[in-house]
N, C-alpha and C positions, 0 to 999 in steps of 0.2 A: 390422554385418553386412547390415541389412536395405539402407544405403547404397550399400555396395558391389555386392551383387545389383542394385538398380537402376541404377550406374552400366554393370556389365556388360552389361546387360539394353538398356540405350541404344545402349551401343558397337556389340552384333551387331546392333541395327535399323537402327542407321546405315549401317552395313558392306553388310546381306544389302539395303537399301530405297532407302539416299540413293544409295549408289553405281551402284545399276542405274541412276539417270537422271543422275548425273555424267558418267559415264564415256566417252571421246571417242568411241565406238560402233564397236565393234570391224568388225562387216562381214568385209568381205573383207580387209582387211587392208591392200587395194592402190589403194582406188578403182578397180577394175578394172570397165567396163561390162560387163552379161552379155555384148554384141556381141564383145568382146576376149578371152573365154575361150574354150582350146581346145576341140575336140570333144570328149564324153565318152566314156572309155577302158575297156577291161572290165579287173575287177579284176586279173588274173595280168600284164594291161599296165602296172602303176604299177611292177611288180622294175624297178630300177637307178636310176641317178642321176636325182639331180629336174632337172625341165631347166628351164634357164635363164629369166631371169633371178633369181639365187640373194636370198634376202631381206639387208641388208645386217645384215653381222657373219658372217654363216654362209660358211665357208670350202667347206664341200662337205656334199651332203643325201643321202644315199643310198637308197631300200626295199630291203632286203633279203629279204623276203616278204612276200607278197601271196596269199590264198587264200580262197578260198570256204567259210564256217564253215557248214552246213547249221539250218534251223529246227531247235529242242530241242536244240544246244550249248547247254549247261551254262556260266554264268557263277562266277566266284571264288566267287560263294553260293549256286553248284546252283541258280540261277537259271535257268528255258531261255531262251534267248534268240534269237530271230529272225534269219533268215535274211542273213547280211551277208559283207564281206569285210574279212579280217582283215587289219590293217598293219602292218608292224614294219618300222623303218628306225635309220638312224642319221645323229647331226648331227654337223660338225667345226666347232670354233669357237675352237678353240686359238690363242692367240696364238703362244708357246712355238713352236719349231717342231719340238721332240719330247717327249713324257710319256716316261718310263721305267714300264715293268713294274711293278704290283705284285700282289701274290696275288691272282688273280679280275678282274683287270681285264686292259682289253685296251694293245695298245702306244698309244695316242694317248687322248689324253683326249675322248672321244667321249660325247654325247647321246644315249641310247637314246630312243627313242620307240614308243609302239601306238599307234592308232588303229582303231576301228570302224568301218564306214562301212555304213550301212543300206541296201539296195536302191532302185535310183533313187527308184520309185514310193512309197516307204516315206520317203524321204527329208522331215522336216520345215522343210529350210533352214535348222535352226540348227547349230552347235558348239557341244557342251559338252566342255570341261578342266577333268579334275580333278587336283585337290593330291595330296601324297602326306605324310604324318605320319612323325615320327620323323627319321631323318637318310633317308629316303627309297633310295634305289637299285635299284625296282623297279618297270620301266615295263609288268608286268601287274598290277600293286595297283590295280585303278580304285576312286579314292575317291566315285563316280556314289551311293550308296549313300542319301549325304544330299541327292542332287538325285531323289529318288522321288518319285511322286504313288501316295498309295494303294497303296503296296508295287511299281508298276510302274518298274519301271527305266528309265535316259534311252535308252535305245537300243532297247527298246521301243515307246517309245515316239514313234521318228522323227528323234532326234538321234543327230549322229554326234559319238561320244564319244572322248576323247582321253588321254594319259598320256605323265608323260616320268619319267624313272629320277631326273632334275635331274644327270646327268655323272658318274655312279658304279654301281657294280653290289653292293651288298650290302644284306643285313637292313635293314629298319628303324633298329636298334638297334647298328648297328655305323659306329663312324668313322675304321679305318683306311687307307680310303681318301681320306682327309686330310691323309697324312704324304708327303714328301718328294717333291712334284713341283712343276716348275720354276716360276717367279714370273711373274704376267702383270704389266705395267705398273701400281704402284699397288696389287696384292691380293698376297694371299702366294700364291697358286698355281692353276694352270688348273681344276681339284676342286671348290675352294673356293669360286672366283667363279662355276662353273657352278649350284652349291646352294645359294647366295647371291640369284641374281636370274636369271643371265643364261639357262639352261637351258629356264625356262616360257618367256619371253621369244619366243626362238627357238624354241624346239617348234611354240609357237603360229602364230607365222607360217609354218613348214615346212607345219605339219599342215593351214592354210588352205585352202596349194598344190594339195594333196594330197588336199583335197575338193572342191576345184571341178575338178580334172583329170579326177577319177572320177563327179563330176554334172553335169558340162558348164555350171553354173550358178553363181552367185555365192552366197554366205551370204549370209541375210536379217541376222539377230542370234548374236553369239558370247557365251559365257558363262565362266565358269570361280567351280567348287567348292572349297574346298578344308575340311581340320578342322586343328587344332592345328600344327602345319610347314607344312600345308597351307593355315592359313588367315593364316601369315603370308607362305606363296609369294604370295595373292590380295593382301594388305595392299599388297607391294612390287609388285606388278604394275599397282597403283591410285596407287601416286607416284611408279612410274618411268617406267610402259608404258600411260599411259592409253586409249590409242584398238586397245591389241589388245582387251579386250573391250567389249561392250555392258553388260555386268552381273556382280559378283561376287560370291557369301557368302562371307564369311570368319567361318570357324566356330571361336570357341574361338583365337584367333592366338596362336600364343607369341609374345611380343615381350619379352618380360623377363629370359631364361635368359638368362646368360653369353655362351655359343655363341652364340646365338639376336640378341644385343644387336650381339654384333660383326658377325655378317655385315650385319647393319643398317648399321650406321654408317657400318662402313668403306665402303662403297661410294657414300653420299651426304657422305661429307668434304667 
């Protein structure tokens, strides 16, 4: 016992220490000089399509809202939370060139996302993305919870904080949005390969867009949290996607479950 607590005990130091100064330093994403970014937008300007050029893989990026949250909104944990604009959009990434219907979900296999974005002057120049646990499908679940200092929250605290659903709309706890949509080349289905890898992926790079649109400035340092699903979203984000972030805890990863082993593999066959 006492073995294996130590081996655990190495793995998250490795994960939450070695990887911050591994990792191909996420930035902006683009190499983009400040010089080259556009003027910064007020928030109700980011509604519709992200404008071009789209990150590659990403088929179409959308906001679908954009809105001024006022100081003292309440966070998921009655948290109040400072004065920001709230972002909700969505990604197409489908290879497939249609998803069919199923309960709760929409017609195309679409990437929800949120993001927060702090007031310019509040803005600390970094990104934080967090994971989401369980089978995931809910892109207002921010798992920020374990990136606290002192009970203060990242966005609080100056980071613009981020969330993706990972390509599905349900519970934690539910996988039926797993069943019977069409096959992307090599993976069993557009869903599947979204809660797999591809989802944080592209989120990340959308939501970059997305913050240097609205700061007129580049990202200094990007991060990304995650706990148990989520801290195997951060795992495969560190052996597939190294240079989107600068640093990542991966908290607790599942990498052992069934489920958990396949989406693994199959993707790095």
């Amino acid at each position: 016992m006492v073995v294996r607590f130590l081996i655990k005990t190495l793995l998250f130091i490795f994960i939450a220490i070695g990887i911050l100064g591994g990792c191909g330093g996420g930035g902006n994403g683009n190499g983009d000089e400040e010089s080259a970014l556009p003027s910064k937008v007020l928030c109700e300007e980011l509604v519709g399509p992200l404008p071009g050029p789209l990150p590659d893989g990403v088929v179409a990026a959308e906001v679908t809202s954009a809105e001024v949250a006022p100081a003292g909104t309440p966070d998921q944990f009655d948290r109040p939370q400072p004065e920001h604009c709230n972002v909700l959009g969505t990604i197409d990434a489908a290879v497939s060139e249609s998803c069919p219907a199923i309960v709760g979900q929409s017609d195309q296999c679409l990437i929800g996302f949120r993001i927060k974005l702090p007031l310019k002057t509040a803005w600390n120049e970094k990104y934080l993305m967090t994971g989401e646990g369980g089978f995931a499908g809910d892109r207002n679940n921010f798992g920020d919870d374990y990136f606290t200092n002192n009970g203060v929250p990242a966005l609080n605290r100056g980071y613009s904080v981020g969330a993706s659903d990972s390509g599905h709309e349900a519970s934690l706890i539910e996988a039926f949005w797993a069943l019977d949509t069409p096959p992307s080349p090599g993976f069993d289905n557009e869903r599947e390969i979204n809660y797999a890898f591809r989802a944080i992926h592209l989120t990340a790079l959308v939501e970059k867009q997305i913050i240097q649109r609205f700061q007129g400035k580049p990202i200094k340092k990007s991060y990304f949290v995650g706990h148990s699903s989520g801290g195997r979203q951060g795992l495969m984000e560190a052996a597939l996607f190294p240079d989107d972030f600068d640093g990542i805890i991966s908290s607790a990863p599942v990498v052992n479950s069934g489920i958990a082993a396949r989406f693994i593999q199959s993707p790095q066959a």
